[in-house]
Wavefront OBJ file of the C-alpha trace (Angstrom):
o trace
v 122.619 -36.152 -30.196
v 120.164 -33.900 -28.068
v 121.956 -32.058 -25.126
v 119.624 -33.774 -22.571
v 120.648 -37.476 -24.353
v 124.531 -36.429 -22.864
v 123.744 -35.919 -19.356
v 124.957 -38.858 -17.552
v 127.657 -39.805 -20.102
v 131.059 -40.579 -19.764
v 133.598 -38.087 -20.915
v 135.706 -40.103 -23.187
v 132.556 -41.185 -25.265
v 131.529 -37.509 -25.633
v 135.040 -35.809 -25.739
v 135.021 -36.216 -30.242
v 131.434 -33.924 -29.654
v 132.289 -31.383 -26.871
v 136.008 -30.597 -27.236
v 135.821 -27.793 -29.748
v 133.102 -26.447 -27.442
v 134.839 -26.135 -23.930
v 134.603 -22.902 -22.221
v 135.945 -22.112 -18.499
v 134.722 -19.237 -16.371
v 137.591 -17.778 -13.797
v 135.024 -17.774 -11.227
v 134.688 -22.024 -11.761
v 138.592 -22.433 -11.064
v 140.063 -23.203 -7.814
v 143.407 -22.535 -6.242
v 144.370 -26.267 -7.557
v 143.072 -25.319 -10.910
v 139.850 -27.763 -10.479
v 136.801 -26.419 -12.671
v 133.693 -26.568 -14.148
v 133.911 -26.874 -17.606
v 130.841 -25.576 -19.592
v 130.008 -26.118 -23.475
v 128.987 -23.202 -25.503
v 126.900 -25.335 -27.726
v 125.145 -27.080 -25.247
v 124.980 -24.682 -21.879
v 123.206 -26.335 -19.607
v 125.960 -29.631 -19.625
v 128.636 -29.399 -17.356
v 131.805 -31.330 -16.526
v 135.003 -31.431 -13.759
v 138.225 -30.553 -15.530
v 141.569 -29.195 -14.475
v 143.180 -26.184 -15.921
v 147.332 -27.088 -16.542
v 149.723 -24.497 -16.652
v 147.172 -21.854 -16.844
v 145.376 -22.136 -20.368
v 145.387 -26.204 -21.162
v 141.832 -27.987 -19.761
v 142.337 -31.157 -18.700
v 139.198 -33.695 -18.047
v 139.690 -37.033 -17.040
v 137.731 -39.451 -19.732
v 135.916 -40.978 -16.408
v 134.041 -37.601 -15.589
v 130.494 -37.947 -15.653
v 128.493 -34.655 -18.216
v 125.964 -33.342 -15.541
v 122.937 -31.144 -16.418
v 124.228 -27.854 -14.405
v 120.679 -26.642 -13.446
v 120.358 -29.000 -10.869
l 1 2 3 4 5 6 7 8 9 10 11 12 13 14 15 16 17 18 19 20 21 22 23 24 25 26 27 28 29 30 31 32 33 34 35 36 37 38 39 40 41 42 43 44 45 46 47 48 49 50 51 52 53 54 55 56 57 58 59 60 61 62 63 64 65 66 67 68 69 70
C-alpha cells in the first residue's frame, strides 16, 4: 500500500504494516507521555500514541494515521 493510501486509516487495520516501523522523538512526548508517533518507512504518516513506563508505545487501534505535513 502507498503511504498516501494510509492517511485517514484506522490504526488497528494498519498496526500488522506500521508496528515494526514506529519511531518516537523526545521532543513529541508530553509530561503524560502522549506522542506523536512517526514511521521510519513512511515519514510523512503520523499517529497519537502513549509512551508506558518509559520505552513501551501504546496507540489506541481507534487513532486515525494523519499525513504530518499538514
Amino acid at each position: 500500500m502507498k503511504e498516501l493510501e494510509m492517511v485517514g486509516k484506522k490504526w488497528g487495520k494498519m498496526k500488522g504494516m506500521l508496528e515494526d516501523e514506529m519511531t518516537v522523538d523526545s521532543d513529541n512526548v508530553d509530561e503524560d507521555g502522549n506522542c506523536i508517533v512517526d514511521f521510519e518507512k513512511y515519514v510523512n504518516l503520523s499517529v497519537s500514541g502513549k509512551i508506558i513506563d518509559n520505552y513501551e508505545i501504546n496507540i489506541n487501534d481507534d487513532e486515525i494515521i494523519y499525513d504530518n505535513r499538514g
